[in-house]
N, CA, C and O atoms as a CHARMM CRD file, in Angstrom:
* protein
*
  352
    1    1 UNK  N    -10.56600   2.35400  -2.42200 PROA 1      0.00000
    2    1 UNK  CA   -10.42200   1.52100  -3.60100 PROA 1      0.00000
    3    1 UNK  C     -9.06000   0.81400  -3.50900 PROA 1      0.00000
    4    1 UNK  O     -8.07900   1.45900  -3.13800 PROA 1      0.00000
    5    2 UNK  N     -8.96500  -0.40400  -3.81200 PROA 2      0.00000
    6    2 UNK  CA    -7.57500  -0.88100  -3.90300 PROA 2      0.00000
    7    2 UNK  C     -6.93500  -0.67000  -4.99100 PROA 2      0.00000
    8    2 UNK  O     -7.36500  -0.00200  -5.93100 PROA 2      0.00000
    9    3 UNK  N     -6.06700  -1.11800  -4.94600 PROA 3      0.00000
   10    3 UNK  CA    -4.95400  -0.40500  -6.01700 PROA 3      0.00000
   11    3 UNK  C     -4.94400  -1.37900  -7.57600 PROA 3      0.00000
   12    3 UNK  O     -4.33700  -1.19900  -8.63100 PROA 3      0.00000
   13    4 UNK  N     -6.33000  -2.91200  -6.93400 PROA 4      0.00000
   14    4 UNK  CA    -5.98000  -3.69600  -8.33900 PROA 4      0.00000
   15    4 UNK  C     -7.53200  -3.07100  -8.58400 PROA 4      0.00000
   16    4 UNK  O     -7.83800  -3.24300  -9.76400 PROA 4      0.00000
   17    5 UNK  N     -8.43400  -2.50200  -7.94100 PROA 5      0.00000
   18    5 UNK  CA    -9.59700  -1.63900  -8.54300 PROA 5      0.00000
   19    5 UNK  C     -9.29600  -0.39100  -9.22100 PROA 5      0.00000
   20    5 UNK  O     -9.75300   0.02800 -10.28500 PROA 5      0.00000
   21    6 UNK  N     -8.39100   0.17200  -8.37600 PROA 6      0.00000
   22    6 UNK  CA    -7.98000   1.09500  -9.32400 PROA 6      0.00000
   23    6 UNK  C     -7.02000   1.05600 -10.70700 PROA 6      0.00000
   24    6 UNK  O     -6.47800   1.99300 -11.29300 PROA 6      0.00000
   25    7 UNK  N     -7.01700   0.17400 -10.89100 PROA 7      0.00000
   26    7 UNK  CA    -5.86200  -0.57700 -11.88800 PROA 7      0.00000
   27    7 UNK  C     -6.72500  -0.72700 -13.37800 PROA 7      0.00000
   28    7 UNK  O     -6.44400  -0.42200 -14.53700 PROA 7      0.00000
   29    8 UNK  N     -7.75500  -1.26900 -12.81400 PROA 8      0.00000
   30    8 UNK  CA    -8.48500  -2.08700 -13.45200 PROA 8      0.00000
   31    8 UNK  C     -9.77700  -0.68900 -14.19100 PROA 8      0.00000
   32    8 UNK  O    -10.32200  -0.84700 -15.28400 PROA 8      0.00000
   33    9 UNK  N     -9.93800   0.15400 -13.58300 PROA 9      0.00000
   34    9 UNK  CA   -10.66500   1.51600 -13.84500 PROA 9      0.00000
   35    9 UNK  C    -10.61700   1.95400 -14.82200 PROA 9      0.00000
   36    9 UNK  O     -9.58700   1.98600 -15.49500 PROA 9      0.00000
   37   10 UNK  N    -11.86000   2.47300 -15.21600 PROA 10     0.00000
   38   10 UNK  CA   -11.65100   3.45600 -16.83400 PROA 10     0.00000
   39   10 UNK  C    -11.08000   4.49800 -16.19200 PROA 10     0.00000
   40   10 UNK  O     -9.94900   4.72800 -16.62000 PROA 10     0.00000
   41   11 UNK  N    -11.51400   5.36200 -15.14500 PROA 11     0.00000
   42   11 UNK  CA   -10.78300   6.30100 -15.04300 PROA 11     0.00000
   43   11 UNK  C     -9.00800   5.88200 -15.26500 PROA 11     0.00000
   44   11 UNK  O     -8.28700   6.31200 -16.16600 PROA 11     0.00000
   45   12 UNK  N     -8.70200   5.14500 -14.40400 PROA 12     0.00000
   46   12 UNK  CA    -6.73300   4.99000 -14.91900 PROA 12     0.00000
   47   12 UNK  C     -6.56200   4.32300 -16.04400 PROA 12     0.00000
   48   12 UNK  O     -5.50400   4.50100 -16.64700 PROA 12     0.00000
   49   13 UNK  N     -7.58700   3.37800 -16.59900 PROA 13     0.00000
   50   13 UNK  CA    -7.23000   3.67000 -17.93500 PROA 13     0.00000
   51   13 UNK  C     -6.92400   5.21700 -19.09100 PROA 13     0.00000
   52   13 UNK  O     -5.98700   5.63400 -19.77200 PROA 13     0.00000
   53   14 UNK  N     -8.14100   5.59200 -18.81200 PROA 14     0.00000
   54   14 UNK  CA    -7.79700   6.94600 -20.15600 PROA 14     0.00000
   55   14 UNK  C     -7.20100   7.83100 -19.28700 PROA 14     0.00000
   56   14 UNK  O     -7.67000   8.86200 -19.77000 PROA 14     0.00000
   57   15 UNK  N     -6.39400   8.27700 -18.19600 PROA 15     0.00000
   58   15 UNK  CA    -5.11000   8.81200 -17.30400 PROA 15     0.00000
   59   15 UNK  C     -3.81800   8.32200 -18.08400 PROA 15     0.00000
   60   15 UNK  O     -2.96800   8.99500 -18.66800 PROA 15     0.00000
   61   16 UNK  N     -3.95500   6.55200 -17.87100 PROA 16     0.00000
   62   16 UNK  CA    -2.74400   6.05800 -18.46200 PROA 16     0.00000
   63   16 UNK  C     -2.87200   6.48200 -20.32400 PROA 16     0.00000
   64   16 UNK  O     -1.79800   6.82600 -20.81700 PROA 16     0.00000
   65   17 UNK  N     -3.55400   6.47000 -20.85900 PROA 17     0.00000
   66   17 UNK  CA    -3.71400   6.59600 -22.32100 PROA 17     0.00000
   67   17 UNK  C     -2.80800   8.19900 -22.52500 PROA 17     0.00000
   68   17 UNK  O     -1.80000   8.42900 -23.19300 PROA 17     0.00000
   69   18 UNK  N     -3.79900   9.30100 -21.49200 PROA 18     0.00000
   70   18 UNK  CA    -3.31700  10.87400 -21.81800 PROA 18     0.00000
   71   18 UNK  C     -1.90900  10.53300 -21.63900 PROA 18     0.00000
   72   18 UNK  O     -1.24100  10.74600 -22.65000 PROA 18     0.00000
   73   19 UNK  N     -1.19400  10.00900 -20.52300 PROA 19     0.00000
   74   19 UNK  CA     0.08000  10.54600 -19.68800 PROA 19     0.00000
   75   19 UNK  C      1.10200   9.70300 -20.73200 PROA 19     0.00000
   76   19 UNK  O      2.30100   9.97800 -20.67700 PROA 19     0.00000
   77   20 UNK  N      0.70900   8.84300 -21.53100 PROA 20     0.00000
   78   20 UNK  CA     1.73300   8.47600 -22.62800 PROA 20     0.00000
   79   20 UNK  C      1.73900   9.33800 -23.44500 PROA 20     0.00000
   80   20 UNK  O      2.73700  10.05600 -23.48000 PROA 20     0.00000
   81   21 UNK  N      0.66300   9.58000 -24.37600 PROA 21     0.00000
   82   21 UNK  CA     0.35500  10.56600 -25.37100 PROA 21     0.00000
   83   21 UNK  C      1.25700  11.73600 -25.18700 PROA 21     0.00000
   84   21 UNK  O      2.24200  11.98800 -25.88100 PROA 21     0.00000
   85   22 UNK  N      0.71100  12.57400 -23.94900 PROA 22     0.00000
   86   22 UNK  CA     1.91900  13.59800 -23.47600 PROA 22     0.00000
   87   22 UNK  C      3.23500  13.47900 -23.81900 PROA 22     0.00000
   88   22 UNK  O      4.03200  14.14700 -24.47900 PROA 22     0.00000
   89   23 UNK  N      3.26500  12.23200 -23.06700 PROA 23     0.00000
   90   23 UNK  CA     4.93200  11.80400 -22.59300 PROA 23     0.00000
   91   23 UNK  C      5.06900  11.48400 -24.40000 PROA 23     0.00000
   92   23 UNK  O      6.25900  11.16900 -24.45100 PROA 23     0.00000
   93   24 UNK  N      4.81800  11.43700 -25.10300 PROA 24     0.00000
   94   24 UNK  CA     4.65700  11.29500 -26.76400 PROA 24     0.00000
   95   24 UNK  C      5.36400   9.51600 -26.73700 PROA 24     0.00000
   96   24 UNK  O      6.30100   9.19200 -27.46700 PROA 24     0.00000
   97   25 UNK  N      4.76200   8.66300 -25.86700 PROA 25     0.00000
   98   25 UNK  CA     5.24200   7.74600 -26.02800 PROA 25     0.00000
   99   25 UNK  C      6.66900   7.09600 -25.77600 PROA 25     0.00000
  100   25 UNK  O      7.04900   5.94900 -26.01100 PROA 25     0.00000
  101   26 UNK  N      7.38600   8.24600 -25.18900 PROA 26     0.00000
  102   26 UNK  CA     9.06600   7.67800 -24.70700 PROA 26     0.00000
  103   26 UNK  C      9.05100   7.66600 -23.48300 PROA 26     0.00000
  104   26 UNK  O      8.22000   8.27600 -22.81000 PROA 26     0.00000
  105   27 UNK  N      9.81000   7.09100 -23.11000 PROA 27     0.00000
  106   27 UNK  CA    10.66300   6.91900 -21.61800 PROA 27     0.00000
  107   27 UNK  C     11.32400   8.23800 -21.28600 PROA 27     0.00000
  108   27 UNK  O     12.37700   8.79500 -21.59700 PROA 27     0.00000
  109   28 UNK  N     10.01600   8.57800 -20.33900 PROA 28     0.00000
  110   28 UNK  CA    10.89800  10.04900 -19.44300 PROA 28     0.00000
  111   28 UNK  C     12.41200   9.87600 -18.97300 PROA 28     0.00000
  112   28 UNK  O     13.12100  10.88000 -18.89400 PROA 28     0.00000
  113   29 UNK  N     12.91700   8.61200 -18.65800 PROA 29     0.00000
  114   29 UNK  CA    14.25500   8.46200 -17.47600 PROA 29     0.00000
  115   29 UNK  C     15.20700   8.60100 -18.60100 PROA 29     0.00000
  116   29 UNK  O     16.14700   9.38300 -18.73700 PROA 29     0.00000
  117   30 UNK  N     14.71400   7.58200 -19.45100 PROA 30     0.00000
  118   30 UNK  CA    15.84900   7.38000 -20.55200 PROA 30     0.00000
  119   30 UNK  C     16.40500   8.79600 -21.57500 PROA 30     0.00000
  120   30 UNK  O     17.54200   8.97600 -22.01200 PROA 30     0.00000
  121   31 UNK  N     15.55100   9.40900 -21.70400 PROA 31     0.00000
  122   31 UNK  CA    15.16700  10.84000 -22.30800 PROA 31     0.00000
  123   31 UNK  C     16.18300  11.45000 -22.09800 PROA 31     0.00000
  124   31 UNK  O     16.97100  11.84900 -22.95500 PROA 31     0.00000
  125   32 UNK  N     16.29300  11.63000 -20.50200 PROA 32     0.00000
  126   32 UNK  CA    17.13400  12.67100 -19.28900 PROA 32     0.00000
  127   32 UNK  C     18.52900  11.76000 -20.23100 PROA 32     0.00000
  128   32 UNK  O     19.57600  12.32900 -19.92600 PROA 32     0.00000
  129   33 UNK  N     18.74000  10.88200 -20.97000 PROA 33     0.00000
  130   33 UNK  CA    20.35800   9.79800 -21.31300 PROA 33     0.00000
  131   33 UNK  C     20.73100  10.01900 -22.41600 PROA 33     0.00000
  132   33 UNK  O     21.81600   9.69100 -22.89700 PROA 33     0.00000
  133   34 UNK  N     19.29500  10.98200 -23.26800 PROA 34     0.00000
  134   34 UNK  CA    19.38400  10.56600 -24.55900 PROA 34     0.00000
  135   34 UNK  C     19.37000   9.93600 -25.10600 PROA 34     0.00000
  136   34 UNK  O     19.73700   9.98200 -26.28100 PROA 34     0.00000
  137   35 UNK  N     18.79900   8.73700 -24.33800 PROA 35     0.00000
  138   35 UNK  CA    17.97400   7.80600 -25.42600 PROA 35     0.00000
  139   35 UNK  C     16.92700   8.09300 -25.66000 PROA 35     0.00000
  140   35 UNK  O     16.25400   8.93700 -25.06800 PROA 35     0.00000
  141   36 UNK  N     16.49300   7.17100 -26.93000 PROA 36     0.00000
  142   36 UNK  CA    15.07200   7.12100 -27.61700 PROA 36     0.00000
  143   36 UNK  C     14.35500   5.82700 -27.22500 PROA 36     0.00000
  144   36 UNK  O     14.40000   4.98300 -28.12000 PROA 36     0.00000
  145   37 UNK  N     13.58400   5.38300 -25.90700 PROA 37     0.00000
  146   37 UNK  CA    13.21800   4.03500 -25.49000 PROA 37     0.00000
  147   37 UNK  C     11.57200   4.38200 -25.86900 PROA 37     0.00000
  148   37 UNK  O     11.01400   5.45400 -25.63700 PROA 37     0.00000
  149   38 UNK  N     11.07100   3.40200 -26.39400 PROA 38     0.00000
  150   38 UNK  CA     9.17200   3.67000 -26.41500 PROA 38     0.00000
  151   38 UNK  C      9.06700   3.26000 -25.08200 PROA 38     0.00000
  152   38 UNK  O      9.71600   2.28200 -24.71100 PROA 38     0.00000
  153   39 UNK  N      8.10900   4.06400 -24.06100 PROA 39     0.00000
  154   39 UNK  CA     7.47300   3.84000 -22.79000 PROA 39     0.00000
  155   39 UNK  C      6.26400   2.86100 -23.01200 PROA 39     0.00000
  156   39 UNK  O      5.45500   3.12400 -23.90200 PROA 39     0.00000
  157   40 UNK  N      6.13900   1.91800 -22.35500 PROA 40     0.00000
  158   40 UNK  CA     5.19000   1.38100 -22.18900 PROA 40     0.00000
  159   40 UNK  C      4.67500   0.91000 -21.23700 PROA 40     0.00000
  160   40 UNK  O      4.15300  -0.20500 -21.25200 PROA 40     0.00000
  161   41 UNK  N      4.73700   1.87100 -19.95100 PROA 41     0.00000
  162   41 UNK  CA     4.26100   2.02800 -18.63600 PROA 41     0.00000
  163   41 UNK  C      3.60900   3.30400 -18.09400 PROA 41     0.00000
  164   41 UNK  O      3.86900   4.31000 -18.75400 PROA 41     0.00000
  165   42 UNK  N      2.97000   3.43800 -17.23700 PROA 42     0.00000
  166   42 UNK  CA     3.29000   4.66800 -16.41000 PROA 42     0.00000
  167   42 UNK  C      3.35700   4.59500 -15.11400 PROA 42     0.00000
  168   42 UNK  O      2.62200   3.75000 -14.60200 PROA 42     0.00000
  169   43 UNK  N      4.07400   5.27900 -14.35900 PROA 43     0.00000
  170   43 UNK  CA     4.16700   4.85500 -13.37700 PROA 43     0.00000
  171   43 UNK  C      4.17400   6.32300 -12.63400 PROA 43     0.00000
  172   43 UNK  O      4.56800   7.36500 -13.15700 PROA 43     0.00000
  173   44 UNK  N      3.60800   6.16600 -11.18200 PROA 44     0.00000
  174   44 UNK  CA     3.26000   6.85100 -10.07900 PROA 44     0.00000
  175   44 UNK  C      4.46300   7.34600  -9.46100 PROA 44     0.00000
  176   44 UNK  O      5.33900   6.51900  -9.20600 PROA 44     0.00000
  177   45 UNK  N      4.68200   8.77100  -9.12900 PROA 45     0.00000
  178   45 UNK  CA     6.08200   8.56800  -8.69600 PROA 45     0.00000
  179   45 UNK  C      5.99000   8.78800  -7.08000 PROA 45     0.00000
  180   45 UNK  O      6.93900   8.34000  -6.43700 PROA 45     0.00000
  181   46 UNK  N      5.14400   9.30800  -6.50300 PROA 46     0.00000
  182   46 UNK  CA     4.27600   8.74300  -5.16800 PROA 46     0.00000
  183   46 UNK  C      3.41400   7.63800  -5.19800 PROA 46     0.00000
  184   46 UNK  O      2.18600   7.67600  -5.27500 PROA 46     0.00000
  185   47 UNK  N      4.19400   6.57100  -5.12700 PROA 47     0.00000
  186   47 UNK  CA     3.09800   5.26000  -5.00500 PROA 47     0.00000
  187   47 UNK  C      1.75200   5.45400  -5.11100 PROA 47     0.00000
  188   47 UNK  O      1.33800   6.61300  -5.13600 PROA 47     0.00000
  189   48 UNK  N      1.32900   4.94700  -5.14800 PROA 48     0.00000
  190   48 UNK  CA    -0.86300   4.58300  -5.38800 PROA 48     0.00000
  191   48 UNK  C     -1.17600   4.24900  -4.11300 PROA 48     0.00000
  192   48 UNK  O     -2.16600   4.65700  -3.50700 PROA 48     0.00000
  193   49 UNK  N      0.04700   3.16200  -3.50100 PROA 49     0.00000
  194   49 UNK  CA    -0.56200   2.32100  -1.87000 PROA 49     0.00000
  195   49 UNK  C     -0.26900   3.20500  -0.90400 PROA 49     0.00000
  196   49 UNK  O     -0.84700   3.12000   0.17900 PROA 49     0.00000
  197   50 UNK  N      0.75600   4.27700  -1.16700 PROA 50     0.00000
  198   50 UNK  CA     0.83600   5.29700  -0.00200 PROA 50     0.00000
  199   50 UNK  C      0.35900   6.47600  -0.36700 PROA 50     0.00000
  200   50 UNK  O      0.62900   7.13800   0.63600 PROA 50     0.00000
  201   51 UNK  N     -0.31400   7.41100  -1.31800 PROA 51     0.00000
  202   51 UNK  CA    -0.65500   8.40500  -2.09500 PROA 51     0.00000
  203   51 UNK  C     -1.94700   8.36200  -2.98300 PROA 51     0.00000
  204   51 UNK  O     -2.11000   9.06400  -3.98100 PROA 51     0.00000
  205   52 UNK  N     -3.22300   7.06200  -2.28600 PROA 52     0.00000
  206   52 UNK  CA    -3.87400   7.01600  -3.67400 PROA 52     0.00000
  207   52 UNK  C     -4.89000   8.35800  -4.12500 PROA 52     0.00000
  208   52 UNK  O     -5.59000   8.32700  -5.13600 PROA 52     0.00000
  209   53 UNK  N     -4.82200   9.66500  -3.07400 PROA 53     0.00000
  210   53 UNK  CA    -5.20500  10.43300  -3.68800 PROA 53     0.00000
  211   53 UNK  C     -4.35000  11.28900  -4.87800 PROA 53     0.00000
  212   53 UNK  O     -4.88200  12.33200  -5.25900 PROA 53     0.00000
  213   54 UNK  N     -3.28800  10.97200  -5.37600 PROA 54     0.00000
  214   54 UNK  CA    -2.19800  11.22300  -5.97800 PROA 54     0.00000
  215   54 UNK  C     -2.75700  10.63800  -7.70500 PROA 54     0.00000
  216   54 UNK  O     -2.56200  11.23300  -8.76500 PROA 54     0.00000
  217   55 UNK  N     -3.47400   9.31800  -7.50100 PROA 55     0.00000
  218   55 UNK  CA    -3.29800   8.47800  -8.68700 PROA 55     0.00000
  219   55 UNK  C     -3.84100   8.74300  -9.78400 PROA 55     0.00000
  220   55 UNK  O     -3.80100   7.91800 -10.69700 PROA 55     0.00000
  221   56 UNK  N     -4.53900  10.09500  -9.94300 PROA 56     0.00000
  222   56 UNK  CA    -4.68800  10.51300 -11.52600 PROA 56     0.00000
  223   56 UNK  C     -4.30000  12.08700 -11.54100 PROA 56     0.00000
  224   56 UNK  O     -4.71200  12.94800 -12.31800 PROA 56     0.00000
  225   57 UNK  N     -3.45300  12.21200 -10.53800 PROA 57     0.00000
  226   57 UNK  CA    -2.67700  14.31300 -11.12700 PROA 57     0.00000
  227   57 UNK  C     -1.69200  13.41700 -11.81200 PROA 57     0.00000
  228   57 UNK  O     -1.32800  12.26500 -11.57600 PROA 57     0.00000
  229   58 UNK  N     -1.23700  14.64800 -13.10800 PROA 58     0.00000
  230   58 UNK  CA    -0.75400  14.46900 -14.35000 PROA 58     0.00000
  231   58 UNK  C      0.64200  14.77500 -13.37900 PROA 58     0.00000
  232   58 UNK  O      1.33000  13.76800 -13.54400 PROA 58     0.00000
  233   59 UNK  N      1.32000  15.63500 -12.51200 PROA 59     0.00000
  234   59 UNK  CA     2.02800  15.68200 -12.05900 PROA 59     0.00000
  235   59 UNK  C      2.94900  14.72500 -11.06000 PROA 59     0.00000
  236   59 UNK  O      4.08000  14.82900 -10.58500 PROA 59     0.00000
  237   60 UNK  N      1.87300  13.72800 -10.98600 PROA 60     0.00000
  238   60 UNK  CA     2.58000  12.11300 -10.05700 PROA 60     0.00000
  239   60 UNK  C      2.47600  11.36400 -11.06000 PROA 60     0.00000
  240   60 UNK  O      2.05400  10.24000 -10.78700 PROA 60     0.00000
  241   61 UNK  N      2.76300  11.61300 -12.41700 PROA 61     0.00000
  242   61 UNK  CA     2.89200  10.30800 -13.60400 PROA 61     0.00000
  243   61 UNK  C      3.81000  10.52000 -14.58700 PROA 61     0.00000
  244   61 UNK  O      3.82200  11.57800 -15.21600 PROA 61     0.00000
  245   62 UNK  N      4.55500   9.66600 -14.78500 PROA 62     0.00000
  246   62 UNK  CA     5.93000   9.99200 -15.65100 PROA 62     0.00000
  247   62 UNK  C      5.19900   8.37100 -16.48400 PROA 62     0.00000
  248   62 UNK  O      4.40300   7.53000 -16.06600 PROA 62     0.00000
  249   63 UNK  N      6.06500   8.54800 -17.99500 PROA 63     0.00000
  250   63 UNK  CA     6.00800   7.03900 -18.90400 PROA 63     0.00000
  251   63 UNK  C      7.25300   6.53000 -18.81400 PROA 63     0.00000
  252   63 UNK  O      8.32500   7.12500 -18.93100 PROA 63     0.00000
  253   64 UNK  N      6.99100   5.11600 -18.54800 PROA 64     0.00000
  254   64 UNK  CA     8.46500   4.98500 -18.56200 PROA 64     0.00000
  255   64 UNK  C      8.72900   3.28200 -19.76500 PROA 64     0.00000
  256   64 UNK  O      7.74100   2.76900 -20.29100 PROA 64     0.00000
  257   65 UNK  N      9.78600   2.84500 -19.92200 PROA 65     0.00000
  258   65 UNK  CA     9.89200   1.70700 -20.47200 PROA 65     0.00000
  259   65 UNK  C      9.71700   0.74800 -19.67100 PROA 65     0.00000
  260   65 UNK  O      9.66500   1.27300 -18.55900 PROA 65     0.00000
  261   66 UNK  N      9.60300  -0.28000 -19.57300 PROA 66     0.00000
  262   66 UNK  CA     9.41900  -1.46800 -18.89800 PROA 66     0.00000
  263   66 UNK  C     10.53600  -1.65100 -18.05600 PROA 66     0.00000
  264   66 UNK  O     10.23300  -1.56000 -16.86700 PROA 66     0.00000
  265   67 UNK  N     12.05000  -1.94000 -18.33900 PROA 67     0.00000
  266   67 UNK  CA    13.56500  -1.71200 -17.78400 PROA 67     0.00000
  267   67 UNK  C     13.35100  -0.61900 -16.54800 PROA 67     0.00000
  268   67 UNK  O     13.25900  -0.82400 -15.33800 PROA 67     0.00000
  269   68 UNK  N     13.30800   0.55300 -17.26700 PROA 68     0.00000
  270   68 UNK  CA    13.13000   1.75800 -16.07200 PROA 68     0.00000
  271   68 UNK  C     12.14800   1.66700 -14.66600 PROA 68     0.00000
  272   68 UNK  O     12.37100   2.02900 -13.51100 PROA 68     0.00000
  273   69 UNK  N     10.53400   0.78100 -15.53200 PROA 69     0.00000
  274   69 UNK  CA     9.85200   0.87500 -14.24100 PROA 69     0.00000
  275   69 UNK  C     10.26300   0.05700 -13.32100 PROA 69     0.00000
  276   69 UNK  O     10.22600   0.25700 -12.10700 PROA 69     0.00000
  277   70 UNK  N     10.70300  -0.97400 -13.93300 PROA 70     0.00000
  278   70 UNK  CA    11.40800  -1.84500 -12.72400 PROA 70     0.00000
  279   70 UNK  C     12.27500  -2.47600 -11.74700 PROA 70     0.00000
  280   70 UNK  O     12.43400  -3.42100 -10.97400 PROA 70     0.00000
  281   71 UNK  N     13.18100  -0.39100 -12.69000 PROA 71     0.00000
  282   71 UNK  CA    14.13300  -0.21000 -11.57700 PROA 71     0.00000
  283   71 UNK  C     12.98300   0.40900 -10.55400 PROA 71     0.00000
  284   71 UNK  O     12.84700  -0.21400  -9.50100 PROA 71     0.00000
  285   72 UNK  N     12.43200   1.17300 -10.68600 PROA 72     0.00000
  286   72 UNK  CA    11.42100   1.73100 -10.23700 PROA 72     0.00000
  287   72 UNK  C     10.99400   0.95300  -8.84500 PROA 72     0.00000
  288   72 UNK  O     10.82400   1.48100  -7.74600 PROA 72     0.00000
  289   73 UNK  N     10.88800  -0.21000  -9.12900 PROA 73     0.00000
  290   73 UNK  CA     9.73100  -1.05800  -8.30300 PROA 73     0.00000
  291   73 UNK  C     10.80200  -2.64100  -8.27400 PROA 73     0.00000
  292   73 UNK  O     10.57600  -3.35700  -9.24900 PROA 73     0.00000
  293   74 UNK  N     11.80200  -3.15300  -7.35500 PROA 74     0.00000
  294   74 UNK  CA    12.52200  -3.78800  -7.40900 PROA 74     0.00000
  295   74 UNK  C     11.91300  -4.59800  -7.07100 PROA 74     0.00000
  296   74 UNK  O     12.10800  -5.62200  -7.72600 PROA 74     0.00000
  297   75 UNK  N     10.77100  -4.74200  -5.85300 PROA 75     0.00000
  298   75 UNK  CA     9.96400  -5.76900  -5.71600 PROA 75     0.00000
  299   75 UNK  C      9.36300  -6.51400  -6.61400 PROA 75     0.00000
  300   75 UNK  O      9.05000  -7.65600  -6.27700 PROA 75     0.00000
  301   76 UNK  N      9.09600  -6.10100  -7.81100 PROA 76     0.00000
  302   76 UNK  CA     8.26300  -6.37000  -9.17900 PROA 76     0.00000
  303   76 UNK  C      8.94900  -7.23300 -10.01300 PROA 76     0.00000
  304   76 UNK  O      8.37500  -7.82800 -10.92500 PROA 76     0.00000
  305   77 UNK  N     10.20900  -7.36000  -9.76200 PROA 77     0.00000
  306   77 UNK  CA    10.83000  -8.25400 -10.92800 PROA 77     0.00000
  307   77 UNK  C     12.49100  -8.10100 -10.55300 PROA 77     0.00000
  308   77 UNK  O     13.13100  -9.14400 -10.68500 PROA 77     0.00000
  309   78 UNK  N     13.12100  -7.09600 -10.17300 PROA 78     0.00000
  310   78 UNK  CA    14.39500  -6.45600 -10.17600 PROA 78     0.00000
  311   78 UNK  C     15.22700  -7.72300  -8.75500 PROA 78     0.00000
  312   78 UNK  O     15.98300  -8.65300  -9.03700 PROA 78     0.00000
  313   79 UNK  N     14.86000  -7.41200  -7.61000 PROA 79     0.00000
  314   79 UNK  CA    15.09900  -8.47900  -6.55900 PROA 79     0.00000
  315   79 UNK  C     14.72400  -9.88700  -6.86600 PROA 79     0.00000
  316   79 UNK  O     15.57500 -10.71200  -6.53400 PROA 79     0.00000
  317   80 UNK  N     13.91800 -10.23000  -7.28300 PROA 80     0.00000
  318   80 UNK  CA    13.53000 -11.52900  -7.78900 PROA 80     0.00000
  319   80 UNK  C     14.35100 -12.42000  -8.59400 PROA 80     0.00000
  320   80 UNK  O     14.39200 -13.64100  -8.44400 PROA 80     0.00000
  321   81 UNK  N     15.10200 -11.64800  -9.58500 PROA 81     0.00000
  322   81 UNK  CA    16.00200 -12.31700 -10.75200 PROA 81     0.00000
  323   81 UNK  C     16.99000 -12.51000  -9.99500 PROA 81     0.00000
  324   81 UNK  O     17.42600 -13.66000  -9.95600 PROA 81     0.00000
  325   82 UNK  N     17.76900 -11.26600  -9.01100 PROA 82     0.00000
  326   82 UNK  CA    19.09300 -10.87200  -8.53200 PROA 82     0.00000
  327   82 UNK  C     19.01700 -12.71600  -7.41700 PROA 82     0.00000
  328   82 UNK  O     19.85800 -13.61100  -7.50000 PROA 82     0.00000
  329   83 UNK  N     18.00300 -12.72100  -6.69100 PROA 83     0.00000
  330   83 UNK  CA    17.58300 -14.29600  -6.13800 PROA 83     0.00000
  331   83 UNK  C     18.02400 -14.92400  -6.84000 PROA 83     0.00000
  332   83 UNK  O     19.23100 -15.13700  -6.95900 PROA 83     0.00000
  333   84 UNK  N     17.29500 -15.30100  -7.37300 PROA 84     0.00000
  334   84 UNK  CA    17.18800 -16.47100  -8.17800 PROA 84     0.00000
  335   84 UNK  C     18.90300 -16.79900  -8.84000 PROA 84     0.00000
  336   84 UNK  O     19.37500 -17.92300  -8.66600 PROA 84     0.00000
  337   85 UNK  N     19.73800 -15.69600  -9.59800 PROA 85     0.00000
  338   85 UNK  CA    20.92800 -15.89600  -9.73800 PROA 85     0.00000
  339   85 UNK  C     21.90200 -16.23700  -8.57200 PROA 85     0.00000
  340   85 UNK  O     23.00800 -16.75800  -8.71900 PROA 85     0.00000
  341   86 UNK  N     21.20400 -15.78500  -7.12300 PROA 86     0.00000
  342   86 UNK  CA    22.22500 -15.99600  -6.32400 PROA 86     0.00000
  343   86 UNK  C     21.96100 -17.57900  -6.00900 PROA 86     0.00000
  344   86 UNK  O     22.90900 -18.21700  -5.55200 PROA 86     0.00000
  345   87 UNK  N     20.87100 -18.15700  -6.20600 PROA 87     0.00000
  346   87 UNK  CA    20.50600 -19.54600  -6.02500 PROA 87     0.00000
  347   87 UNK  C     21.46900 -20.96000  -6.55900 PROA 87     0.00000
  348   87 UNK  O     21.81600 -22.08800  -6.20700 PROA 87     0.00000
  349   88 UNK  N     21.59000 -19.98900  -7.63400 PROA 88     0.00000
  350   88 UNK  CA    22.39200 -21.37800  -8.69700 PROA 88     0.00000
  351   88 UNK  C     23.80000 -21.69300  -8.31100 PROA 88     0.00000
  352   88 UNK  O     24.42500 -22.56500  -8.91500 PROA 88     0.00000
């Protein structure tokens, strides 16, 4: 399965639904700071593209905020901006 089939899945849908619920809706990283961030991700902490038998144990899924996941995943947005500023 690819990873935008598996994306797209009821199964990782109601995975992603439990693993917030759990996570009671905050940001695991931020948590560890003492902050209070609402998560509105979850993210794999063994990738999906290298681990996709990994992609629904409750134990490879943390919630995280949007900020956090994408320290997470620099390819996703994090390197992209850092570009683009070095451009101007």
């Amino acid at each position: 399965m690819t990873e935008k089939e598996f994306i797209d899945s009821k199964a990782w849908r109601k995975k992603r639904e439990y693993i917030l619920r759990r996570d009671k809706y905050q940001c695991q990283y931020c948590k560890r700071y003492g902050k209070r961030t609402e998560a509105t991700e979850v993210h794999h902490i063994k990738h999906y593209s290298d681990f996709p038998e990994l992609g629904l144990t409750d134990s490879n899924l943390v919630s995280l905020c949007h900020a956090c996941h994408n320290k997470q995943h620099p390819e996703k947005g994090g390197r992209r901006r850092y570009e683009r500023k070095a451009e101007r």
